[in-house]
Biopython code that builds the backbone (N, CA, C, O; Angstrom):
import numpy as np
from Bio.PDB.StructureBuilder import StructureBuilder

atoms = [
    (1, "UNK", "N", (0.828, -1.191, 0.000)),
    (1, "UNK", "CA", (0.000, 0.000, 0.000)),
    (1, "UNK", "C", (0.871, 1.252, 0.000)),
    (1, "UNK", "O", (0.619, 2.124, -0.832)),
    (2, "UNK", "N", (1.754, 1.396, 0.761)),
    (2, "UNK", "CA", (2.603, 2.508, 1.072)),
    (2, "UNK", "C", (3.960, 2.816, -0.354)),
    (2, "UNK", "O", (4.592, 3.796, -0.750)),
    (3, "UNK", "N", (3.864, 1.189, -0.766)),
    (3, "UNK", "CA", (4.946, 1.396, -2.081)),
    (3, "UNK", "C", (4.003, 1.774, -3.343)),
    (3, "UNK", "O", (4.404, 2.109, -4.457)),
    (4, "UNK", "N", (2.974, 1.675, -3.018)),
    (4, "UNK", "CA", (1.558, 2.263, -4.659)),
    (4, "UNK", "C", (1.903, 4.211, -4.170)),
    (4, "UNK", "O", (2.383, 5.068, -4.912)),
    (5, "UNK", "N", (1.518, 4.348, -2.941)),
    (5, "UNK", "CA", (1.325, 5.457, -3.094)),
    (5, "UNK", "C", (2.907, 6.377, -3.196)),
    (5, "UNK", "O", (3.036, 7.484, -3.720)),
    (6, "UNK", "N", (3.562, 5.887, -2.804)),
    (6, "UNK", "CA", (5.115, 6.532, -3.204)),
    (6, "UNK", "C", (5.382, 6.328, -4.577)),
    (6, "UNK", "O", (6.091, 7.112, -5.208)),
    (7, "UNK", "N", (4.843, 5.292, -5.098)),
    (7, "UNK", "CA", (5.166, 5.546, -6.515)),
    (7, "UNK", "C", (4.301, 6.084, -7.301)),
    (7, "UNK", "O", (4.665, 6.363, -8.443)),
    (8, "UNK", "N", (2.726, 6.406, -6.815)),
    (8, "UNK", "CA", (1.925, 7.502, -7.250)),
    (8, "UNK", "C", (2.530, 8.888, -7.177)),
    (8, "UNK", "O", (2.496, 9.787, -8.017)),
    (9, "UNK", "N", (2.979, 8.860, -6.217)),
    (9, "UNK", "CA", (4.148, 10.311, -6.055)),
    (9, "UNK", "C", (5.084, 10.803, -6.763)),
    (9, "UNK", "O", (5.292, 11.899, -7.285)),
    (10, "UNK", "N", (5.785, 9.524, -6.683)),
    (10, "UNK", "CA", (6.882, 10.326, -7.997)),
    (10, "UNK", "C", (6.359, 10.302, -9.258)),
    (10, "UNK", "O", (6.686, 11.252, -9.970)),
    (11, "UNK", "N", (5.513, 9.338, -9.812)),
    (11, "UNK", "CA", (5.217, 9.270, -11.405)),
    (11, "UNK", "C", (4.360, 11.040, -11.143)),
    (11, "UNK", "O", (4.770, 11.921, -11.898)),
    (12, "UNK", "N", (3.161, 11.465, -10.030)),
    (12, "UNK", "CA", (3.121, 12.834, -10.268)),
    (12, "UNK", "C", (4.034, 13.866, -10.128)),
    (12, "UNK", "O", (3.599, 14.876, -10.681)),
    (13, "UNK", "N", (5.110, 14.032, -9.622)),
    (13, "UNK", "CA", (6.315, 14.618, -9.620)),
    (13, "UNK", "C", (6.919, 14.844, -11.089)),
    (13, "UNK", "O", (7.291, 15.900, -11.600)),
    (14, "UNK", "N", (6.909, 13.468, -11.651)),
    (14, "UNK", "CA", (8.155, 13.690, -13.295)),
    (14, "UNK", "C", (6.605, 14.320, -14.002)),
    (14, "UNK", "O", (6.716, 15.314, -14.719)),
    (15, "UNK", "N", (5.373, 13.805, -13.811)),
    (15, "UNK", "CA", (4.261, 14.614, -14.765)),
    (15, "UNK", "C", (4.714, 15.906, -14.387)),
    (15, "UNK", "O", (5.150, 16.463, -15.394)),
    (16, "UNK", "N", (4.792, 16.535, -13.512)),
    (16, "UNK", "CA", (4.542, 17.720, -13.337)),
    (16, "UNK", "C", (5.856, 18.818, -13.784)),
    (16, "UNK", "O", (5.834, 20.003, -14.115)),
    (17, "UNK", "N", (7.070, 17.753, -13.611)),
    (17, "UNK", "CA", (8.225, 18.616, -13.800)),
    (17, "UNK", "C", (8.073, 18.571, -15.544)),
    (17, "UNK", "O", (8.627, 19.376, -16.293)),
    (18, "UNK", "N", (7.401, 17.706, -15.879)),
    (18, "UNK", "CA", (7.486, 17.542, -17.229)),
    (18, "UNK", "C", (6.712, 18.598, -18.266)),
    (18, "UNK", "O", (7.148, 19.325, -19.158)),
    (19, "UNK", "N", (5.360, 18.356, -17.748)),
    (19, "UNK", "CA", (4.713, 19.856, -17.685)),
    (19, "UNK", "C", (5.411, 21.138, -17.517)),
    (19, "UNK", "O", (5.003, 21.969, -18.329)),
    (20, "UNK", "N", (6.259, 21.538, -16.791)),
    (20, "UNK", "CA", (6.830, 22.690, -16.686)),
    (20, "UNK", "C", (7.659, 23.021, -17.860)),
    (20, "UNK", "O", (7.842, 24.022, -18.552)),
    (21, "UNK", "N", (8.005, 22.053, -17.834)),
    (21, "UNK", "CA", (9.169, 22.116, -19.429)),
    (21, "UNK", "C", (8.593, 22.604, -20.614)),
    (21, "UNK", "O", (9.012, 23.485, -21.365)),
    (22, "UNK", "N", (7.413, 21.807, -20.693)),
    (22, "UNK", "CA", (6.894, 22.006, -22.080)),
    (22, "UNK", "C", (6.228, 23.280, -21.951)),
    (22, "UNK", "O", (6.373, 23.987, -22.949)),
    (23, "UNK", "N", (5.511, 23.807, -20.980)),
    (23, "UNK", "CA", (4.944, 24.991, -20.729)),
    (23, "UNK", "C", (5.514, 26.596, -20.913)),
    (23, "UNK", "O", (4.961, 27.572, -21.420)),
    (24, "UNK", "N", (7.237, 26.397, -20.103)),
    (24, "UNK", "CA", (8.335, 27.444, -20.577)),
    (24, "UNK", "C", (8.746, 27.426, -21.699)),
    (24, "UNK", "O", (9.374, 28.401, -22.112)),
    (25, "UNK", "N", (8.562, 26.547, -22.346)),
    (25, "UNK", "CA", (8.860, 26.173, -23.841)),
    (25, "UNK", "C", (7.882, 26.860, -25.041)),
    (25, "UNK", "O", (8.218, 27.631, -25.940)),
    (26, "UNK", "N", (6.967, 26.474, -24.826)),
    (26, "UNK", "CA", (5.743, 27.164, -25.085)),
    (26, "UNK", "C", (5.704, 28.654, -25.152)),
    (26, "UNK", "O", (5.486, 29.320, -26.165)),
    (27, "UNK", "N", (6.022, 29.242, -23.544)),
    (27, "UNK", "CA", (5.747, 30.580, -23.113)),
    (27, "UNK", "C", (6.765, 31.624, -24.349)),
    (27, "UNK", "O", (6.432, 32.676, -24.895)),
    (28, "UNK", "N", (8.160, 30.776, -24.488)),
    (28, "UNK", "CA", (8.888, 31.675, -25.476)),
    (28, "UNK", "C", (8.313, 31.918, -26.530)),
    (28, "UNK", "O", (8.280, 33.057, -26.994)),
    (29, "UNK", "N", (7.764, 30.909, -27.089)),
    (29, "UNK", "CA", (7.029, 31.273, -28.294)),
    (29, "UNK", "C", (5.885, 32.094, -28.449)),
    (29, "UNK", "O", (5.005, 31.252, -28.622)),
    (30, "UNK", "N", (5.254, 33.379, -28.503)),
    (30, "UNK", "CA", (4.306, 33.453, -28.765)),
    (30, "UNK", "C", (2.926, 33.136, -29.903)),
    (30, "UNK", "O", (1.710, 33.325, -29.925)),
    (31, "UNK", "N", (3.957, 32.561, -30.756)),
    (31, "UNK", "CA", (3.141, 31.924, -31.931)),
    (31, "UNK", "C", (2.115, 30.864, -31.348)),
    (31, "UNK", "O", (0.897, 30.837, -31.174)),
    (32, "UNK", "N", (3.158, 30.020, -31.131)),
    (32, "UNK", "CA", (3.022, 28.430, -30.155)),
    (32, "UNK", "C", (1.812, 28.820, -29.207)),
    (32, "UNK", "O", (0.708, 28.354, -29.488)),
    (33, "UNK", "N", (1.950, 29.649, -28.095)),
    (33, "UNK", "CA", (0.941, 30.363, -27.479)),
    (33, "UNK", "C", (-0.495, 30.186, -27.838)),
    (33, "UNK", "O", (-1.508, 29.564, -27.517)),
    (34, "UNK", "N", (0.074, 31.274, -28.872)),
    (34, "UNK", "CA", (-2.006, 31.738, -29.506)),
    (34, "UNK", "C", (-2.158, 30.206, -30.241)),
    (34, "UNK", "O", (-3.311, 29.794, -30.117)),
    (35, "UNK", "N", (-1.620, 29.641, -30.685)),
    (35, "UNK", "CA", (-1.938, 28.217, -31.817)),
    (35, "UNK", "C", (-2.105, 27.184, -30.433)),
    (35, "UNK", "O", (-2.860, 26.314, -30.868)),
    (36, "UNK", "N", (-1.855, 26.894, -29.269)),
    (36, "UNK", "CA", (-2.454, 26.835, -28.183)),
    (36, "UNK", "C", (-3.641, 26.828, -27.642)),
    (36, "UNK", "O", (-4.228, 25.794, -27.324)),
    (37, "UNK", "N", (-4.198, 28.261, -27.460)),
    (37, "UNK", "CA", (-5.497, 29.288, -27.278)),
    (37, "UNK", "C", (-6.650, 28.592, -28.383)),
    (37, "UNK", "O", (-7.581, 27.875, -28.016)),
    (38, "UNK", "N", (-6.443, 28.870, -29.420)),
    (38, "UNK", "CA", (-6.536, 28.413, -30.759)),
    (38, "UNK", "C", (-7.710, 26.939, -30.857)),
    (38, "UNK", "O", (-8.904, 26.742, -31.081)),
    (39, "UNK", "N", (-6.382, 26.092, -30.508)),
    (39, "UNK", "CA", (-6.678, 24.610, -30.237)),
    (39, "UNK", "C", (-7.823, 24.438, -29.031)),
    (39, "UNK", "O", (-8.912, 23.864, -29.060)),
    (40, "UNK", "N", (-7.081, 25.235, -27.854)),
    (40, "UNK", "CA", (-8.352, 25.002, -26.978)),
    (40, "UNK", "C", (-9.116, 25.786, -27.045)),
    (40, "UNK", "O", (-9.780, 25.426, -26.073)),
    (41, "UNK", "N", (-9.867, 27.039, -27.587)),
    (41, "UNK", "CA", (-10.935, 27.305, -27.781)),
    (41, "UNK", "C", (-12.025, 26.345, -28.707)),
    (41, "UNK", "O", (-13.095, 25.881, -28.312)),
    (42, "UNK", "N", (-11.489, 26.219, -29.876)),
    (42, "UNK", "CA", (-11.915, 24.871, -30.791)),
    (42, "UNK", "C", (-12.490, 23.634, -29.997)),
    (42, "UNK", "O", (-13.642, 23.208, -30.077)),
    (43, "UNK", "N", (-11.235, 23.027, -29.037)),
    (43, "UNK", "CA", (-11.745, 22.176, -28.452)),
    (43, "UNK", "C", (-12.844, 22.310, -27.799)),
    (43, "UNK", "O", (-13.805, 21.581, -28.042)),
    (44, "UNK", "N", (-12.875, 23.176, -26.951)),
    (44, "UNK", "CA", (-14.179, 23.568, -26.243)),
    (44, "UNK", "C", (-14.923, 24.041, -26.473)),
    (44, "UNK", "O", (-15.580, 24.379, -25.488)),
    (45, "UNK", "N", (-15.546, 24.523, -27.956)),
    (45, "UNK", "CA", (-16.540, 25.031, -28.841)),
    (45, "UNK", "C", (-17.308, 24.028, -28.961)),
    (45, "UNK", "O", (-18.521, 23.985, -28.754)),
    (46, "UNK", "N", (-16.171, 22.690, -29.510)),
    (46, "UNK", "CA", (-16.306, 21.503, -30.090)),
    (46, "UNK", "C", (-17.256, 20.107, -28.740)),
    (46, "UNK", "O", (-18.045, 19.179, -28.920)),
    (47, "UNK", "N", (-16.688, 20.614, -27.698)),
    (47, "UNK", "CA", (-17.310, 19.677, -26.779)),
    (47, "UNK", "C", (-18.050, 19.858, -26.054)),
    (47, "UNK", "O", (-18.670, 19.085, -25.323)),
    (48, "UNK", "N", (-18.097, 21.852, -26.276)),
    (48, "UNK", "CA", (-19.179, 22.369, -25.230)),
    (48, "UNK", "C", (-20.566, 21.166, -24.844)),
    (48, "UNK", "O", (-20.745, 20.999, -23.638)),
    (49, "UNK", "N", (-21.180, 20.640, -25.475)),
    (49, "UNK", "CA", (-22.284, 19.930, -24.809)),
    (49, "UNK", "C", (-21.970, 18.923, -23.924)),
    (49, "UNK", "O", (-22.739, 18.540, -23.043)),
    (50, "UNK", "N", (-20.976, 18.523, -24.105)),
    (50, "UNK", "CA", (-20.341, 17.111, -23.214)),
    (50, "UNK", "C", (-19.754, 18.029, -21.752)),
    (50, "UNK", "O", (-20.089, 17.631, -20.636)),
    (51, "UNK", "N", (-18.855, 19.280, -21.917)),
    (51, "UNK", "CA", (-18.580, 19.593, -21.180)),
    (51, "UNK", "C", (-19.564, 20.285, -19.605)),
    (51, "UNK", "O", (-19.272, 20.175, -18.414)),
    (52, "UNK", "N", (-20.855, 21.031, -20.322)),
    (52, "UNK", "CA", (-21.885, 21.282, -20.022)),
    (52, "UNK", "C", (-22.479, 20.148, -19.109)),
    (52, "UNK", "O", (-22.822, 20.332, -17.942)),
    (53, "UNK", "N", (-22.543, 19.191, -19.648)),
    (53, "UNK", "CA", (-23.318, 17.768, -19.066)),
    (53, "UNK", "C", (-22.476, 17.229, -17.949)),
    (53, "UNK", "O", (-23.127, 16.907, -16.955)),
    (54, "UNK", "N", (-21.012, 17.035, -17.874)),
    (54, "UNK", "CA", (-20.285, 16.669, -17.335)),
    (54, "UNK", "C", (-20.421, 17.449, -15.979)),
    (54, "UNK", "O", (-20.657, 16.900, -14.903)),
    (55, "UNK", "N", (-20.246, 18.760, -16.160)),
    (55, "UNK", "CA", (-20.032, 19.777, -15.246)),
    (55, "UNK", "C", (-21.713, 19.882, -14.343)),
    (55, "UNK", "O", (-21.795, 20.034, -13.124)),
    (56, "UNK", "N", (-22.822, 19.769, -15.211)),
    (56, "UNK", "CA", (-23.730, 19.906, -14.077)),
    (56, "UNK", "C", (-24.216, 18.373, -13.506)),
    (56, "UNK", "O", (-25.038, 18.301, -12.593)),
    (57, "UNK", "N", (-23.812, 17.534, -13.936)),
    (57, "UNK", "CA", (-23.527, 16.417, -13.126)),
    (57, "UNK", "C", (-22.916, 16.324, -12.205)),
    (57, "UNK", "O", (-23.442, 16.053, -11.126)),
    (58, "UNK", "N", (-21.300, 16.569, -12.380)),
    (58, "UNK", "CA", (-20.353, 16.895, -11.192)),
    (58, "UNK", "C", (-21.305, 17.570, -10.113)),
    (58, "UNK", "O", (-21.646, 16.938, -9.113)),
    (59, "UNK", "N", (-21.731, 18.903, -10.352)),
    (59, "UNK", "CA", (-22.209, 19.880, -9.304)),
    (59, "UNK", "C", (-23.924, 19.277, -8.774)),
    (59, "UNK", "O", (-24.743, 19.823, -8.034)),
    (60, "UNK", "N", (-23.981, 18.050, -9.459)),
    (60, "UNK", "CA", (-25.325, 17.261, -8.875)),
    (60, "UNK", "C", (-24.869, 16.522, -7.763)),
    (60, "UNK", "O", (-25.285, 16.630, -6.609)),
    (61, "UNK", "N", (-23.766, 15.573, -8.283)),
    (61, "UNK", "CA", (-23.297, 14.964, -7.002)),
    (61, "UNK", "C", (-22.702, 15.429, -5.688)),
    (61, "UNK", "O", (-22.633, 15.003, -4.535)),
    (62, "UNK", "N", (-22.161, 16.873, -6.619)),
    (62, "UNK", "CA", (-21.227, 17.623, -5.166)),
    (62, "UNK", "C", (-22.137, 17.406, -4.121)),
    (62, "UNK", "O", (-22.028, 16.697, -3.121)),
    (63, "UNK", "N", (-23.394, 18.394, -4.651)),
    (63, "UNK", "CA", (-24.385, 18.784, -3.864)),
    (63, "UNK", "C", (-25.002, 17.283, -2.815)),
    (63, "UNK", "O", (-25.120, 17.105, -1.602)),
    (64, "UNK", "N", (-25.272, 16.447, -4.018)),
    (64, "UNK", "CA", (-25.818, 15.082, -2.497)),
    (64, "UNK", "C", (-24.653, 14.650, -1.998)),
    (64, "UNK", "O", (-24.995, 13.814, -1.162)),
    (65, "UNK", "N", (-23.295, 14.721, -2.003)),
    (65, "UNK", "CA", (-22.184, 14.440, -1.501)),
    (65, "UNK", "C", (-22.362, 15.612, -0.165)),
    (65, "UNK", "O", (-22.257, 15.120, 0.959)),
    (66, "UNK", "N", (-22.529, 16.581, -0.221)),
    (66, "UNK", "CA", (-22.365, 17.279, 1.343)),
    (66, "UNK", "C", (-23.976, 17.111, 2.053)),
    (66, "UNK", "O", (-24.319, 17.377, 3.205)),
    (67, "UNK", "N", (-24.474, 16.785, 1.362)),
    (67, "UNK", "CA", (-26.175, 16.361, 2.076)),
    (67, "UNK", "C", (-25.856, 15.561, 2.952)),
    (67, "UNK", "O", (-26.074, 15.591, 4.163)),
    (68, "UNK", "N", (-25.101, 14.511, 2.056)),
    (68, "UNK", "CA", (-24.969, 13.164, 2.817)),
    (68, "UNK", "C", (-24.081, 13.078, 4.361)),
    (68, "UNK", "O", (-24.407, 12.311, 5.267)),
    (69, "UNK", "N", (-22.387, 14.461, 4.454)),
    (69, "UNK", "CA", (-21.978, 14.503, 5.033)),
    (69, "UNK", "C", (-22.716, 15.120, 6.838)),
    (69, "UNK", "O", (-22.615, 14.949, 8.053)),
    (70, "UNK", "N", (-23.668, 16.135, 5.439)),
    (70, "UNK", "CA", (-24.571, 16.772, 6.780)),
    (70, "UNK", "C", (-25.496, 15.831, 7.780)),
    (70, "UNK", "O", (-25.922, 16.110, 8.901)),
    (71, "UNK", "N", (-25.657, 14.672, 7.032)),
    (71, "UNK", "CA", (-26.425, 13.835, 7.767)),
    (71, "UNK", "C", (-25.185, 12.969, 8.769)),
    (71, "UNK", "O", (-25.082, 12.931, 9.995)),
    (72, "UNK", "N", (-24.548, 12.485, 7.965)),
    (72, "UNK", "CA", (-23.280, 11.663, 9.051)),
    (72, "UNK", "C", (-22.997, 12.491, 10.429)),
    (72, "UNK", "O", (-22.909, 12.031, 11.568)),
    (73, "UNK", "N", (-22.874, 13.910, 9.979)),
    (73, "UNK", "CA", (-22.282, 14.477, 10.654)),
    (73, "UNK", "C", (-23.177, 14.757, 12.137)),
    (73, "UNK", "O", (-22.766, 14.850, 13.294)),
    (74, "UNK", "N", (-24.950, 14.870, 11.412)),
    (74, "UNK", "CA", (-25.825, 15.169, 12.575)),
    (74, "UNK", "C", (-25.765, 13.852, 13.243)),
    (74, "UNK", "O", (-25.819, 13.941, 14.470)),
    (75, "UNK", "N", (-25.685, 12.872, 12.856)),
    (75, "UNK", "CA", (-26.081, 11.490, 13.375)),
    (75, "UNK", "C", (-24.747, 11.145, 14.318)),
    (75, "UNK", "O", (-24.970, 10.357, 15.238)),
    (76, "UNK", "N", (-23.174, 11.727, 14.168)),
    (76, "UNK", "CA", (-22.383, 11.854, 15.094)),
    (76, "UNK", "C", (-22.499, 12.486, 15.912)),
    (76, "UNK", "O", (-21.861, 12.287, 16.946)),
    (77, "UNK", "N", (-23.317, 13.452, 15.786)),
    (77, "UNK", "CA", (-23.167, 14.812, 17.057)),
    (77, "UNK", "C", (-24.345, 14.408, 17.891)),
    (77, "UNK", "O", (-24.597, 15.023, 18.927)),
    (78, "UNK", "N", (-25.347, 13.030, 17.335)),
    (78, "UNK", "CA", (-26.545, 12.851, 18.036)),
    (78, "UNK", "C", (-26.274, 11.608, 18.640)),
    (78, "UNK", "O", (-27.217, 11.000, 19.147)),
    (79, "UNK", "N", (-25.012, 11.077, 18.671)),
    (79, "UNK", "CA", (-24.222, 9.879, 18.966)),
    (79, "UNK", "C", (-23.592, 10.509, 20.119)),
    (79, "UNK", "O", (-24.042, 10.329, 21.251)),
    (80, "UNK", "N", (-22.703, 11.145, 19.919)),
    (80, "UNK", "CA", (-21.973, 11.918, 20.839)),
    (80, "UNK", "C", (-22.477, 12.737, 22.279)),
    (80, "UNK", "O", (-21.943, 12.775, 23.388)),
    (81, "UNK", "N", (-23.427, 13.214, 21.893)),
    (81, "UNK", "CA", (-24.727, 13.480, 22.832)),
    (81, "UNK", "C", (-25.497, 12.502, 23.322)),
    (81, "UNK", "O", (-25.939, 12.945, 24.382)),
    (82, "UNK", "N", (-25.705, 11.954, 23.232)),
    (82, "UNK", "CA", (-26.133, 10.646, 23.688)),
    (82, "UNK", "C", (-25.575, 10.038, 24.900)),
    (82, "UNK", "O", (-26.049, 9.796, 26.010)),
    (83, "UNK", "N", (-24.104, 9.815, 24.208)),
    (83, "UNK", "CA", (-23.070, 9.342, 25.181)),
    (83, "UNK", "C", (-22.519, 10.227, 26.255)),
    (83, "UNK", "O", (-21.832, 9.880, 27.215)),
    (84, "UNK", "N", (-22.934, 11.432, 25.936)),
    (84, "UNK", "CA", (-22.364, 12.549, 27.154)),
    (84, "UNK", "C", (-23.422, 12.616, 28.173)),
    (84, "UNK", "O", (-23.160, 12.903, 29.341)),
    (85, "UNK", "N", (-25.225, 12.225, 27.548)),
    (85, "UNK", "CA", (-25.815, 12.497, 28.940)),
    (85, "UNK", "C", (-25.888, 10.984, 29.718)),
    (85, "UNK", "O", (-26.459, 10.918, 30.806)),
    (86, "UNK", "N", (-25.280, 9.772, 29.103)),
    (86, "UNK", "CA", (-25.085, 8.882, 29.793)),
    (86, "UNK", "C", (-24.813, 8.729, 30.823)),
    (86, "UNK", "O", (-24.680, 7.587, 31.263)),
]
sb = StructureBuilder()
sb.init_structure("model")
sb.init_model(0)
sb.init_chain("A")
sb.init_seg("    ")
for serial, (resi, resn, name, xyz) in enumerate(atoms, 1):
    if name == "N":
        sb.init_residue(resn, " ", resi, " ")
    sb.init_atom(name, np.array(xyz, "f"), 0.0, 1.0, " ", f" {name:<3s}", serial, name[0])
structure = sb.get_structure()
């Protein structure tokens, strides 16, 4: 368990240093840049409906994801109370 997540670590470490590279690389260019911009505006013109769908899904579950916490959370504090007027 402890050797998955150390090596989840470094493989995100070389992503990230790797990313940096290509990013300063990038930044010199301003051509590279806007042909960049470019690409991802396109892209996201292009997927807007998927992205749309994705995103108010996400923010469906957020939402019953802290419902759910609010309930754990009352049902600990009604646990906890419980045990204190014991």
């Amino acid at each position: 368990m402890v050797v998955k997540g150390v090596a989840t670590a470094v493989a995100a470490a070389a992503i990230i240093e790797t990313g940096k590279g290509v990013v300063i690389a990038l930044a010199k260019s301003p051509l590279a840049m806007f042909r960049m911009g470019v690409m991802a505006g396109f892209m996201t013109h292009k997927y807007r409906k998927e992205i749309v769908f994705l995103t108010s899904k996400t923010a469906e579950q957020s939402k019953d994801f802290v419902l759910r916490q609010k309930e754990n959370l009352k049902d600990l504090l009604a646990e906890v109370q419980e045990e204190a007027v014991k």
